[in-house]
C-alpha positions as CSV (number, residue, x, y, z in Angstrom):
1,X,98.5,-105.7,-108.9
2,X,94.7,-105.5,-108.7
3,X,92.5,-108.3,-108.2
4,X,89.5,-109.0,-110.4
5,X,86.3,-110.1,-108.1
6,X,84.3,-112.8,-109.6
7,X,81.0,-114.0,-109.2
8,X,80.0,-117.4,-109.7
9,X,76.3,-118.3,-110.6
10,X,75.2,-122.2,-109.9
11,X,72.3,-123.5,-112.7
12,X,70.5,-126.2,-113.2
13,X,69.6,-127.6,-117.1
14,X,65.7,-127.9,-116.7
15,X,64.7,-130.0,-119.8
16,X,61.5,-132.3,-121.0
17,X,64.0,-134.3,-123.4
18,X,66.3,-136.8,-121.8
19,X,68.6,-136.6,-124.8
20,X,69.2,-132.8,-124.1
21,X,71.5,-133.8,-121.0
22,X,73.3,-135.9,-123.2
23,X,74.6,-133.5,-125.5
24,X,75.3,-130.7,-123.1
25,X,78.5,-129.5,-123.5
26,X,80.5,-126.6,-121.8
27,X,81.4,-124.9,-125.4
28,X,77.5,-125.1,-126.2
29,X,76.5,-123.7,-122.7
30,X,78.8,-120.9,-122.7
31,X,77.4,-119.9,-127.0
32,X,73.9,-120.0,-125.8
33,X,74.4,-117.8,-122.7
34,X,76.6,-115.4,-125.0
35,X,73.5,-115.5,-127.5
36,X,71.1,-115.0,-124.9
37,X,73.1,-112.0,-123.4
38,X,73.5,-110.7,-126.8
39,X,69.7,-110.6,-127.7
40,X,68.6,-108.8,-124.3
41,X,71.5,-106.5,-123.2
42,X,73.3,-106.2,-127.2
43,X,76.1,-105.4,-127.5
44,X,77.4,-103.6,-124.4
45,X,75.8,-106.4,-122.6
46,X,77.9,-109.1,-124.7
47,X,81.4,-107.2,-124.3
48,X,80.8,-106.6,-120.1
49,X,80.1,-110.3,-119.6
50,X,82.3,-111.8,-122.2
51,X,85.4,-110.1,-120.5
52,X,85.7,-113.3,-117.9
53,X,82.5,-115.4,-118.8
54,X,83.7,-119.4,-118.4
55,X,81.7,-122.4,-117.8
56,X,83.9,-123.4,-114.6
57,X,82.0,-126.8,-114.3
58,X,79.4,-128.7,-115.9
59,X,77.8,-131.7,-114.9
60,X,76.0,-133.5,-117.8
61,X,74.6,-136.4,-115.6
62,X,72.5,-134.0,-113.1
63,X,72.0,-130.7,-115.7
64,X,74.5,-128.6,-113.0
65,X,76.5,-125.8,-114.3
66,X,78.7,-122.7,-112.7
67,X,79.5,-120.2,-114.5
68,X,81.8,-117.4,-114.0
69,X,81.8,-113.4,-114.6
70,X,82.8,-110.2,-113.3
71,X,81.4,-109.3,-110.2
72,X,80.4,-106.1,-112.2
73,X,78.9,-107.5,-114.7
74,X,76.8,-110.7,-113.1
75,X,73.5,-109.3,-112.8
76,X,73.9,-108.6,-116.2
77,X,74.3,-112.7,-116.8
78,X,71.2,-113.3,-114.4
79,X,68.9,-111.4,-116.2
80,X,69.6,-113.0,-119.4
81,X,70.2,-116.6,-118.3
82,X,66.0,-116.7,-118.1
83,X,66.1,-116.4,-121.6
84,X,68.3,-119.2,-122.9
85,X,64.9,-121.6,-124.5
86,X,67.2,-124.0,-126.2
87,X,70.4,-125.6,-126.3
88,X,71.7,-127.0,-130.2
89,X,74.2,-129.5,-130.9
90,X,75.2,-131.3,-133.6
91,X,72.1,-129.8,-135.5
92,X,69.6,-131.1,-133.1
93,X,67.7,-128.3,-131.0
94,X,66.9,-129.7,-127.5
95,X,64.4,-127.3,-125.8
96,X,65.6,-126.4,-122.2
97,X,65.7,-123.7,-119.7
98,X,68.6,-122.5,-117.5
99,X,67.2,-122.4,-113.3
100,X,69.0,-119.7,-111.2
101,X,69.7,-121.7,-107.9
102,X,72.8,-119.7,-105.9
103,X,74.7,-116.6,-106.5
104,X,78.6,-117.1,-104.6
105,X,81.6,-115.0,-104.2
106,X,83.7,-118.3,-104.5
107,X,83.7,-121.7,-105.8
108,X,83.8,-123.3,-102.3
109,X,80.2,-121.0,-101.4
110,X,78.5,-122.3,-104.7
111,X,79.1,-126.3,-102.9
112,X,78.7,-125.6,-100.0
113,X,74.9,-124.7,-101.5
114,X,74.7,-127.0,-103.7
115,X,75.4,-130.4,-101.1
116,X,72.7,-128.5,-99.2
117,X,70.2,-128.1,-102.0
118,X,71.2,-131.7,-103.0
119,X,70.2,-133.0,-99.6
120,X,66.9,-131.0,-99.3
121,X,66.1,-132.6,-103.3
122,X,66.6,-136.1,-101.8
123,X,64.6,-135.9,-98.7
124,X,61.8,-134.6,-100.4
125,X,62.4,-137.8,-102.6
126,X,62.6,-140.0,-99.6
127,X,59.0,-138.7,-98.5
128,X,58.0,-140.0,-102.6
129,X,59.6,-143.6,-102.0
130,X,57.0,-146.2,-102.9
131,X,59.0,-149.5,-101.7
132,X,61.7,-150.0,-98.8
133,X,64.6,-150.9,-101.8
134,X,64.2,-147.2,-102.9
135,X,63.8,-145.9,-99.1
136,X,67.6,-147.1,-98.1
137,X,69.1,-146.0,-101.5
138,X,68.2,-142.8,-101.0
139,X,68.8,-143.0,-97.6
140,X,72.5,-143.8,-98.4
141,X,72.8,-141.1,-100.8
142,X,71.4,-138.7,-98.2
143,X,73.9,-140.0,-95.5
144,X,77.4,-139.4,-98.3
145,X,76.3,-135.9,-98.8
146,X,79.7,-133.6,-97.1
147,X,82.2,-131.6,-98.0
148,X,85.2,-133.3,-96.9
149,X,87.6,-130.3,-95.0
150,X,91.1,-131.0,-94.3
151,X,92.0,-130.3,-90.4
152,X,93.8,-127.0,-91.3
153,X,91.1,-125.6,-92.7
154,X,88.5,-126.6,-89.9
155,X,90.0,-124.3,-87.4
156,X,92.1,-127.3,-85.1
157,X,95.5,-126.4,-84.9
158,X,98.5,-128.7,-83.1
159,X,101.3,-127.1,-81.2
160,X,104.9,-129.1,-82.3
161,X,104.2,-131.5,-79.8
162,X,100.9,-132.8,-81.3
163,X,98.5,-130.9,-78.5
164,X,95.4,-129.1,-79.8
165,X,95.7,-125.4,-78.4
166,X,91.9,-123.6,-77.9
């Protein structure tokens, strides 16, 4: 049995209209990616991406979306995803763009990035805070930011008498 390598591409919404995060929702994501790819690559491009294209995670409240393909076919999703102007739901257009921010071999790679580019965002907001409320909030947000690993994956392993061998 052969394995199928994936890519996974890490977005963010970028949007002027508030109301555009509201509606986002995977199924309207993935039809305006598959429209995008459509107008630039055609045809070819729409049946090389569509093979394994999914929107693996969405986050309406921070515009953050990863999306899946075939590793073949994933610059073939980058170089549309610049062309994706608008996202429509429920017969309302919401102008928007799609913002490249990480290109991963695996799920885990993608948040690995994206805890660090979340932690650069908020320091750059900490040097922006105006009173000392705003300072610790952020502050505490900064200090939560981790990727929790259980201790067989960090590399400690225990001999049957409970004894960490190196």
């Amino acid at each position: 049995m052969v394995r199928f390598k994936n890519r996974y591409v890490l977005c963010e919404v970028v949007s002027e209209d508030p109301r555009c995060r509201q509606c986002i929702e995977d199924r309207v994501l993935g039809l305006a990616v598959r429209d995008a790819i459509a107008r630039v690559h055609g045809d070819y491009g729409l049946a090389c991406c569509s093979i394994s294209f999914t929107v693996k995670y969405l986050n309406a409240y921070t515009g953050t979306v990863l999306l899946r393909c075939r590793k073949d076919s994933y610059r073939l999703l980058c170089s549309a995803l610049p062309f994706v102007r608008y996202l429509e739901s429920r017969g309302q257009r919401y102008p928007c763009f799609l913002n490249t921010l990480h290109v991963g071999g695996t799920i885990r790679t993608c948040q690995k990035f994206l805890i660090q580019y979340n932690r650069t965002q908020l320091l750059r907001l900490l040097q922006n805070c105006t009173n000392e409320e705003e300072r610790q909030c952020i502050q505490k947000s900064l200090l939560s930011c981790s990727l929790t690993e259980e201790q067989s994956e960090s590399g400690d392993e225990e001999d049957d008498d409970g004894t960490e061998t190196d």
